[in-house]
C-alpha positions in Angstrom: -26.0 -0.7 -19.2 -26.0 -1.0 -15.5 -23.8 0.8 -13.4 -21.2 -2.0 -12.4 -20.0 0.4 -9.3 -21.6 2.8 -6.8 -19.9 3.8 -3.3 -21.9 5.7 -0.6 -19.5 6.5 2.2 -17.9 8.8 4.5 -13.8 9.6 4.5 -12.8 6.3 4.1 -14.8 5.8 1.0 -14.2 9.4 -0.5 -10.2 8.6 0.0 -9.5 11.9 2.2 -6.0 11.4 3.0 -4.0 13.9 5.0 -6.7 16.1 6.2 -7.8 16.7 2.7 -10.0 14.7 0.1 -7.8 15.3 -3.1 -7.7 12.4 -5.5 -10.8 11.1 -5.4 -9.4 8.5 -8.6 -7.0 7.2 -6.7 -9.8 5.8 -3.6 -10.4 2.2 -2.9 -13.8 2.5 -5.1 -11.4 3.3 -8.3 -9.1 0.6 -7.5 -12.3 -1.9 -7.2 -13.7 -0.2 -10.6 -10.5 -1.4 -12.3 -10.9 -4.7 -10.6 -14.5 -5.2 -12.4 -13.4 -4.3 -15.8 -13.8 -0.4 -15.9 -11.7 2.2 -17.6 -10.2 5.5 -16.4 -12.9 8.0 -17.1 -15.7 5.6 -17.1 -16.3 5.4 -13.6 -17.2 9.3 -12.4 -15.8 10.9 -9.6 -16.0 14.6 -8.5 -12.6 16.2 -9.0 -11.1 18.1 -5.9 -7.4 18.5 -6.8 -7.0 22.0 -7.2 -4.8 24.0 -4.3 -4.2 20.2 -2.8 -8.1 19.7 -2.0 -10.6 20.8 0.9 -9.9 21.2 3.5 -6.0 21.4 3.9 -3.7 18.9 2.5 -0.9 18.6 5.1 1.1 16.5 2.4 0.8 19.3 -0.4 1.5 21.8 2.8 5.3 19.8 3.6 5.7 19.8 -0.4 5.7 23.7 -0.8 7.6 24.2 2.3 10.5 21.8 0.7 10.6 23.9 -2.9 10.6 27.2 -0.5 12.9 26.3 2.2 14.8 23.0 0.8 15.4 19.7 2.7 15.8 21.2 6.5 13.8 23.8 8.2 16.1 25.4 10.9 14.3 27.2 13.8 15.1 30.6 11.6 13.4 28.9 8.7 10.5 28.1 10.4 9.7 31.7 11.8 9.8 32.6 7.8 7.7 29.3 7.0 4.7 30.2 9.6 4.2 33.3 6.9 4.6 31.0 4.0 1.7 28.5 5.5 -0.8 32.1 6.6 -0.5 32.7 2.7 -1.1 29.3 1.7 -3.9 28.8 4.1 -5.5 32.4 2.8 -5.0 31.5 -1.0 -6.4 27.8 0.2 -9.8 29.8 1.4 -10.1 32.0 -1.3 -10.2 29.1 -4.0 -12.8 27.2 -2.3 -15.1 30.0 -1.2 -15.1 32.7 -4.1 -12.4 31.1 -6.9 -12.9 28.3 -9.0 -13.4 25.6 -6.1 -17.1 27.2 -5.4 -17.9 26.7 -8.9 -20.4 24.8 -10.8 -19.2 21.7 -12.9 -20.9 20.3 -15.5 -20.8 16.6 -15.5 -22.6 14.0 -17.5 -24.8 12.1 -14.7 -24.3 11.6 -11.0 -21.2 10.5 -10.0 -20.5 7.1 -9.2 -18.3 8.1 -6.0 -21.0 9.7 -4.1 -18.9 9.4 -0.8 -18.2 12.4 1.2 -16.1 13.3 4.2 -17.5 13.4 7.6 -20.9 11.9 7.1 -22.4 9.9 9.5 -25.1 7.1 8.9 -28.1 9.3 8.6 -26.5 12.1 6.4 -26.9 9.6 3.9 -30.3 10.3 3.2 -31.0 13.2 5.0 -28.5 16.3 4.4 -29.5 17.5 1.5 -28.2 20.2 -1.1 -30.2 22.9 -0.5 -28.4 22.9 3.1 -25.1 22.9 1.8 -26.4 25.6 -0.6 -27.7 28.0 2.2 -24.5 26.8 4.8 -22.0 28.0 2.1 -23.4 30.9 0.8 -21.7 34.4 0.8 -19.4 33.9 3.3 -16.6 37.1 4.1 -13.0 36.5 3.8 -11.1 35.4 6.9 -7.5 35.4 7.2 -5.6 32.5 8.6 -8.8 30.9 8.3 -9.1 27.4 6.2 -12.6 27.5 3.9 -15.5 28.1 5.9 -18.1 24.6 6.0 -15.2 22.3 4.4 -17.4 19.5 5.0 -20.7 20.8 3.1 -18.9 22.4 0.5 -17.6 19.0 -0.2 -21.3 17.6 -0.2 -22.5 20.4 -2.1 -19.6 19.4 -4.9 -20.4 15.3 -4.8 -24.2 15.4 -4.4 -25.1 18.4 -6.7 -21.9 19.6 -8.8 -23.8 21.6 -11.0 -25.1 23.7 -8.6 -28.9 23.6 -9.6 -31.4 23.9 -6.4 -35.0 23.8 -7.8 -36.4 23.1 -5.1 -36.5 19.1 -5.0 -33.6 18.1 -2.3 -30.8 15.5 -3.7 -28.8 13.6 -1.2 -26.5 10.7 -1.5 -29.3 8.3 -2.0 -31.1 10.1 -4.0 -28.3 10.4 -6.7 -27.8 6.8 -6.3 -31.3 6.7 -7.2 -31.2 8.0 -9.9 -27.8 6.4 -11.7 -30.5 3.0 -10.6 -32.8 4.7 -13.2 -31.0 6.5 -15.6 -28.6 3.5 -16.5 -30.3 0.7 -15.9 -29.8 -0.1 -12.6 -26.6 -0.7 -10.2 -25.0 -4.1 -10.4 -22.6 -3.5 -6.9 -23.5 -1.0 -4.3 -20.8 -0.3 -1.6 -22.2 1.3 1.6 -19.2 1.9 4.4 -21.0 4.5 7.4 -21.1 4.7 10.8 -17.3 5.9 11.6 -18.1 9.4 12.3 -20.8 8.3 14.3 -18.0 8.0 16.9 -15.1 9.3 15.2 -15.5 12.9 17.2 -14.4 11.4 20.4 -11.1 10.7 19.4 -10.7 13.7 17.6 -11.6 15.9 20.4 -10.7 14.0 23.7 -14.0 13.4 25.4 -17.1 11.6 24.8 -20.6 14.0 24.5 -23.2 10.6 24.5 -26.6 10.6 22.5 -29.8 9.2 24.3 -31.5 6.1 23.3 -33.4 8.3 20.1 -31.4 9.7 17.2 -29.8 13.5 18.1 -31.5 16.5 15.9 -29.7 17.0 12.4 -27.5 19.9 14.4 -26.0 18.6 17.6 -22.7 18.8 19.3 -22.8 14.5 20.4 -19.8 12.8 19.2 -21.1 8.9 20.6 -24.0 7.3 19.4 -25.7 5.3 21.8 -26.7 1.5 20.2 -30.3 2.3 20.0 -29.4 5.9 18.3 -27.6 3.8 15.8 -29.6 1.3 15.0 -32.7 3.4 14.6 -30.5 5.9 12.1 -28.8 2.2 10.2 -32.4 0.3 10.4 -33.7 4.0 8.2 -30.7 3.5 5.8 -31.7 0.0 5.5 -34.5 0.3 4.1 -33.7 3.0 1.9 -30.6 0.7 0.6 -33.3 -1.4 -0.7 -35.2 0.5 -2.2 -32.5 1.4 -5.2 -32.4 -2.4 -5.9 -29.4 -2.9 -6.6 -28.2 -6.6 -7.6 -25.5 -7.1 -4.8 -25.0 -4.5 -1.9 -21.7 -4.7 -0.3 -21.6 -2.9 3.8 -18.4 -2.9 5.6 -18.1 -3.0 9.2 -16.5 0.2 11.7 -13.0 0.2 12.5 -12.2 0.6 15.6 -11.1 4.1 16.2 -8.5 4.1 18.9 -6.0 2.4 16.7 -5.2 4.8 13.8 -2.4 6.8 15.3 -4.5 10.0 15.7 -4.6 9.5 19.4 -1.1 8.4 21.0 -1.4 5.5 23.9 1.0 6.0 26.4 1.2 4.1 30.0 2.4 5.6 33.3 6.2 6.0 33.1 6.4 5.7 29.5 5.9 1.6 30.0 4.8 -0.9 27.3 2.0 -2.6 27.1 2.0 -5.8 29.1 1.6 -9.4 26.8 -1.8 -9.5 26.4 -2.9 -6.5 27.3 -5.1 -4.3 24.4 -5.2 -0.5 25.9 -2.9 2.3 27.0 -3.3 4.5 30.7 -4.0 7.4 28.2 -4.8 8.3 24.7 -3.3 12.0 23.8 -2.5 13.9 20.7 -0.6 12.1 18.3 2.6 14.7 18.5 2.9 14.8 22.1 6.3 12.7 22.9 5.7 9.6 25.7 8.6 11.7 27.9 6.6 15.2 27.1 3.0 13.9 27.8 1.6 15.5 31.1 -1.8 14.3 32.3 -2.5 17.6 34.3 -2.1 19.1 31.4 -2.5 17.4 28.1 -5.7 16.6 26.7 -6.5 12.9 26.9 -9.0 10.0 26.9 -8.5 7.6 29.5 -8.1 4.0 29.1 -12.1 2.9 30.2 -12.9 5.6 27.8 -10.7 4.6 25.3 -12.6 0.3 25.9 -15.9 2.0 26.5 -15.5 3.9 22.2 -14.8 0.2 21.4 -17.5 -1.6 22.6 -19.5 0.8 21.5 -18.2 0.1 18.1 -19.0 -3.6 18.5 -22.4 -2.9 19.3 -22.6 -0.7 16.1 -21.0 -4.0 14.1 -23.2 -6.1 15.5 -26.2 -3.9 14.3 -24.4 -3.6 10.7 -23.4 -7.6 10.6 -27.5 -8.1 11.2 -28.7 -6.5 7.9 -26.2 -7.6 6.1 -27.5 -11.4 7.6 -30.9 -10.5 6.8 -30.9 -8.8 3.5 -28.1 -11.4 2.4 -26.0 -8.3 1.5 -21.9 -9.2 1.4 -20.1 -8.5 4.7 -16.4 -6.9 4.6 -15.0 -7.2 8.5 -12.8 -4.2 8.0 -12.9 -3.9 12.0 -11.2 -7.3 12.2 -8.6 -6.4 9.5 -7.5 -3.5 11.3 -7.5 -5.2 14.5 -5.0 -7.9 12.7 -2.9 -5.2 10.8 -2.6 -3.0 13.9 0.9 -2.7 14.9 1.1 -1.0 18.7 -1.7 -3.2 20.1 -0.6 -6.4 19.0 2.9 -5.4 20.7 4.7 -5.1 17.0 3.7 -8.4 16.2 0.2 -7.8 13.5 -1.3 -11.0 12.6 -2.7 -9.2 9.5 -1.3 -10.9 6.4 0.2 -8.5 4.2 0.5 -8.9 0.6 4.0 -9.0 -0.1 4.6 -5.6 -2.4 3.3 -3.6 1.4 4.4 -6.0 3.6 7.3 -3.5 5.2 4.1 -0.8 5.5 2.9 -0.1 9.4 0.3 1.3 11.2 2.4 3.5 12.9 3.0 7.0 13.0 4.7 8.0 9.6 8.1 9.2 10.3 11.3 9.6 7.8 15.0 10.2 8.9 16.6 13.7 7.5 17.7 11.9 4.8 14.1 11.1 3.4 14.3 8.0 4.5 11.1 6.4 5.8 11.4 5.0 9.5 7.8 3.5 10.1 4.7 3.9 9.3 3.0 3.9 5.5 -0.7 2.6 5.9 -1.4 6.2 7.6 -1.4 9.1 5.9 0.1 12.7 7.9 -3.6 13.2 9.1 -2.9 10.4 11.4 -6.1 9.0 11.0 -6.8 8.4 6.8 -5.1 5.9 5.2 -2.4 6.7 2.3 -2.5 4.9 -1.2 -1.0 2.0 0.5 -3.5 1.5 2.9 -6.6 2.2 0.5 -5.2 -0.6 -2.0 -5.2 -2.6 1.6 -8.9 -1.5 2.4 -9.4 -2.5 -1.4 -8.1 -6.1 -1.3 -10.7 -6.5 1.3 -13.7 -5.4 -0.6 -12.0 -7.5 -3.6 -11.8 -10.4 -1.1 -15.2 -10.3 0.4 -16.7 -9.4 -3.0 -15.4 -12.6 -5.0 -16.3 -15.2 -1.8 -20.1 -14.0 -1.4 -20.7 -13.4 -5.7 -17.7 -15.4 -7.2 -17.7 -12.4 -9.2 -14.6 -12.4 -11.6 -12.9 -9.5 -10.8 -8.9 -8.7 -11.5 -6.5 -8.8 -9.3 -4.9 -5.8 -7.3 -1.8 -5.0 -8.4 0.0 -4.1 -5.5 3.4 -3.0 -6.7 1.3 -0.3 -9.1 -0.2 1.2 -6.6 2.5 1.6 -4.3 3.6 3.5 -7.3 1.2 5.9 -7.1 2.0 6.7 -3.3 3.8 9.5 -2.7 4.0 9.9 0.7 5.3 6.8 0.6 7.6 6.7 -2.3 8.6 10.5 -2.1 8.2 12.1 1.4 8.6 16.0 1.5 12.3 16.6 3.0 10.7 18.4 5.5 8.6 16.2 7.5 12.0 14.5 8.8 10.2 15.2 12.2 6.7 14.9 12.3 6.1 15.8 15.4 8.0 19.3 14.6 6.2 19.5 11.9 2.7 19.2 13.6 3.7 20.9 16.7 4.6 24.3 14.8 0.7 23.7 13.2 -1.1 23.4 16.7 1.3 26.3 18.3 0.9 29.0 15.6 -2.7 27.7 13.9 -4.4 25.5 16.6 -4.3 22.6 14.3 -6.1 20.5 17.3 -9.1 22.5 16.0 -8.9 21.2 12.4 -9.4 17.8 13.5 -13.1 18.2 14.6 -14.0 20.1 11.0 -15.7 16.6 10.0 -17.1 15.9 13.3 -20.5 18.2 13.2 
């Protein structure tokens, strides 16, 4: 019987949610699964639960500083808390790079989630296992130190779980290939890249620009030039096409400076004018408006911030074209975001909101000291991924798109279930009453600003 559902993906697709990929079941693939008719267990998925996932789940983090410490870190408490997070961090390391993280799993055929974190478009068919293999290999114990190659250790679990490297590669097509032959073929084929293709520039504050050709496998560029792109999306193309699958579903690039992993703020702390779509600056998401500093915060400036969205467009563009020629199924999830986004719409989205999420923002996720949630709730503490919330959102859409191009019969989302499931949403840890404390004791005692760029290679 045909596979009803393969994803190839990056983040998004995986359903990496603060800054860790954890519940891979609970991504907008497994949500669509159960919208075409499949079971729990019959749609596979690599499993990276254990010590809250790779690399650091910032959510599992604020969890074991509430049991230790209760509702309310005082400034005493927190001295005590940076040992608590060292020892987390250290146990963290050891399970993924010599405990039963870095183990092989036995599993019954390739999994049908074959996204992984920080992949750009040509990683798809060109990083292989034997890379991750050699990268995460015998690597000494650090301390304060998250796992060493988070990001290919990841790859290495999705693409080849078991472990086995005899000597004929296996990448994310590959394994796709091989569902396509082993059971019968792939009836929908979800393929969602090109985020990380830019994503590094946000991440690390300044833009390092390809030439017209594609950069070599190992390169420091964060910003694909269109030509780069299109030669690297024109290569996936065509290898797409050759697992012939019966309906291939792409999905546009979001545009990056929304997600409130960069903070826009004007001179003097003023709003955005009617009309107007960018900030004077775009800084670290825990720097305060009144506490921002241009001569001395890190920052993109507003034509940088327009120059990372139109380069965007000019990747859609390229993405919107082979889904036109190959009459693949085209999910706008650009234009979604641009709808839903709160901040640059000047708190006014145009985005319509099913009804169960409909109090959810874009917005930085914040909760009062008495665990109640402030704004926020499509993003998860990452800043950047979005929480359950926002992946049953990201879901609908595929649903949407999915039914109009194929009037496939699929079931509907059940919104009110899902938010269920979200508990960032439904049960904040006590001690994430101020975010930006939270993250601000990260960057000053662990240089957390250098965790962000872990997927951006």
């Amino acid at each position: 019987m045909p596979a009803k559902l393969v994803v190839i993906g990056d983040s998004l697709s995986q359903g990496f949610a603060s800054f860790a990929v954890t519940r891979v079941d609970e991504s907008y693939g497994a949500i669509l699964a159960g919208c075409l008719g499949l079971k729990p267990g019959e749609w596979r998925v690599p499993d990276f639960r254990g010590m809250g996932g790779l690399p650091f789940n910032l959510e599992w983090l604020a969890s074991e500083l509430a049991m230790a410490y209760g509702t309310d870190l005082t400034g005493f408490e927190w001295g005590a808390a940076t040992f608590r997070i060292a020892g987390l961090m250290d146990q963290v390391e050891d399970y993924w790079e010599r405990g039963a993280g870095s183990r092989p799993v036995a599993v019954s055929g390739p999994y049908h989630n074959l996204a992984v974190w920080g992949f750009k478009v040509a990683d798809a068919y060109a990083l292989t296992d034997q890379y991750c293999f050699d990268k995460t290999r015998n690597t000494a114990d650090s301390f304060l130190s998250l796992p060493s190659e988070p990001m290919l250790r990841t790859a290495l679990r999705v693409i080849n779980p078991a472990q086995r490297i005899d000597g004929q590669p296996q990448t994310q097509i590959s394994r796709a290939r091989e569902i396509a032959q082993t059971e019968g073929g792939i009836e929908n084929l979800v393929v969602w890249l090109g985020t990380n293709n830019a994503l590094g520039t946000v991440l690390e504050l300044e833009i390092r620009e390809t030439g017209k050709k594609p950069p070599p496998f190992e390169s420091n560029y964060n910003l694909w030039s269109a030509e780069a792109f299109k030669a690297e999306y024109d290569q996936l193309v065509e290898q797409v096409l050759s697992l012939k699958a019966r309906r291939v579903i792409v999905a546009t690039v979001p545009h990056i400076t929304i997600p409130p992993i960069t903070r826009g703020v004007n001179k003097r702390g003023a709003a955005l004018k009617p009309g107007e779509r960018y900030y004077d600056y775009y800084t670290r998401f825990w720097i305060r408006d009144n506490e921002f500093n241009p001569a001395r915060d890190p920052y993109l400036s507003k034509t940088q911030a327009a120059r990372i969205d139109a380069r965007i467009d000019a990747y859609n563009v390229i993405i919107k074209d082979a889904a036109k020629a190959n009459r693949w199924c085209l999910v706008d999830m650009c234009d979604s975001l641009d709808r839903a986004a709160f901040r640059r719409n000047q708190g006014q989205p145009s985005y319509n909101f099913p009804k169960e999420i409909a109090d959810l923002t874009t917005q930085l996720f914040q909760i009062d000291r008495t665990g109640n949630r402030l704004r926020g709730g499509l993003f998860s503490l990452d800043a950047l991924h979005p929480t359950h919330s926002g992946y049953a959102l990201v879901a609908h859409e595929f649903r949407q798109a999915m039914m109009a191009a194929y009037k496939l019969p699929m079931r509907p989302i059940d919104f009110a279930a899902e938010r269920a499931k979200d508990s960032l949403v439904n049960h904040p840890p006590r001690t994430l009453d101020d975010v930006f404390g939270f993250i601000q004791t990260l960057e000053s005692r662990f240089h957390f600003s250098q965790w962000l760029s872990l997927g951006a290679r």
